[in-house]
C-alpha positions in Angstrom: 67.5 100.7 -25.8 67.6 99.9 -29.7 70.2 98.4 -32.4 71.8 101.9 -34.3 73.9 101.4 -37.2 78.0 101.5 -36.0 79.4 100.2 -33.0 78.1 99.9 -30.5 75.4 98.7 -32.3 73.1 98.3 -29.0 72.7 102.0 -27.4 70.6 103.2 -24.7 69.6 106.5 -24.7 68.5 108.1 -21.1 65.3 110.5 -21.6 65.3 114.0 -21.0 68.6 113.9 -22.5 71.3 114.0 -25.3 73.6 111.0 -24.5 73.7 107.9 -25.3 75.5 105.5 -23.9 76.8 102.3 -25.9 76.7 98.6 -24.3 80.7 97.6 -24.6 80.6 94.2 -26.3 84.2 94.3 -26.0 85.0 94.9 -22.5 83.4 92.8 -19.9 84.0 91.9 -15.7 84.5 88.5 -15.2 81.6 86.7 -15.0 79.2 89.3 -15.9 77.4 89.9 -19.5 77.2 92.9 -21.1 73.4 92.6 -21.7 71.4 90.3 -19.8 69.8 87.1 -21.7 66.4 88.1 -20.9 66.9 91.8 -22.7 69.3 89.9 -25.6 66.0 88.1 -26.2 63.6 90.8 -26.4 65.7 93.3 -28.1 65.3 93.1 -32.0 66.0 95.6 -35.1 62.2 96.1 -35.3 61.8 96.9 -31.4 63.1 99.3 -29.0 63.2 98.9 -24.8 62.0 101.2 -22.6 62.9 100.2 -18.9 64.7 101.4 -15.6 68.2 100.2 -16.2 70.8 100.3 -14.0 73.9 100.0 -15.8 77.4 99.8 -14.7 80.1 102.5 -16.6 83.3 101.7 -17.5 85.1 104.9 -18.0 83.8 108.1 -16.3 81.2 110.2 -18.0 83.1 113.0 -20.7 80.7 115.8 -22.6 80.3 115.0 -26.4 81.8 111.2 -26.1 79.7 107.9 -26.2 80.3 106.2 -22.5 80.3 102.0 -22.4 78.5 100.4 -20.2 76.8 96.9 -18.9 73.8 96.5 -18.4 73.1 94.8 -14.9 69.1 94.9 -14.6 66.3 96.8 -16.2 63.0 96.5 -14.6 59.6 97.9 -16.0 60.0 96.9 -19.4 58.1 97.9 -22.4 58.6 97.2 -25.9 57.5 99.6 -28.7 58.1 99.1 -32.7 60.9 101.5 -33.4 60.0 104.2 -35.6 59.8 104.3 -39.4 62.1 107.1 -41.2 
């Protein structure tokens, strides 16, 4: 998980593969968050997550199109700087 330029701007990006999947700021359940406070807190532009996150889609999965999601936990959480270009 990292900020990207555009919008989403808070992606996750599942390893071992090409996707990425964007965290909706716009659509939302009622009473959940998108991200979790914890995560919100953690996540900066100099830092990406790497966790177990379980995530909750809101559309179903199409080939060469960015899903939304909410994030609902992530557990076994590491923080690394994100890479220079």
């Amino acid at each position: 998980m990292r900020y990207y330029n555009g919008a989403p701007p808070i992606r996750l990006g599942p390893i071992g593969t090409d996707r990425l999947l964007g965290v909706s700021e716009g659509q939302s359940v009622a009473g959940y968050q998108s991200l979790p406070e914890s995560l919100r807190a953690t996540l900066d532009r100099q830092r990406e997550i790497y966790a177990d996150f379980v995530v909750c889609p809101f559309a179903p999965s199409e080939p060469d199109v960015m899903r939304l999601v909410c994030v609902s936990s992530a557990t076994n959480i590491v923080t690394k700087p994100v890479p220079a270009w």
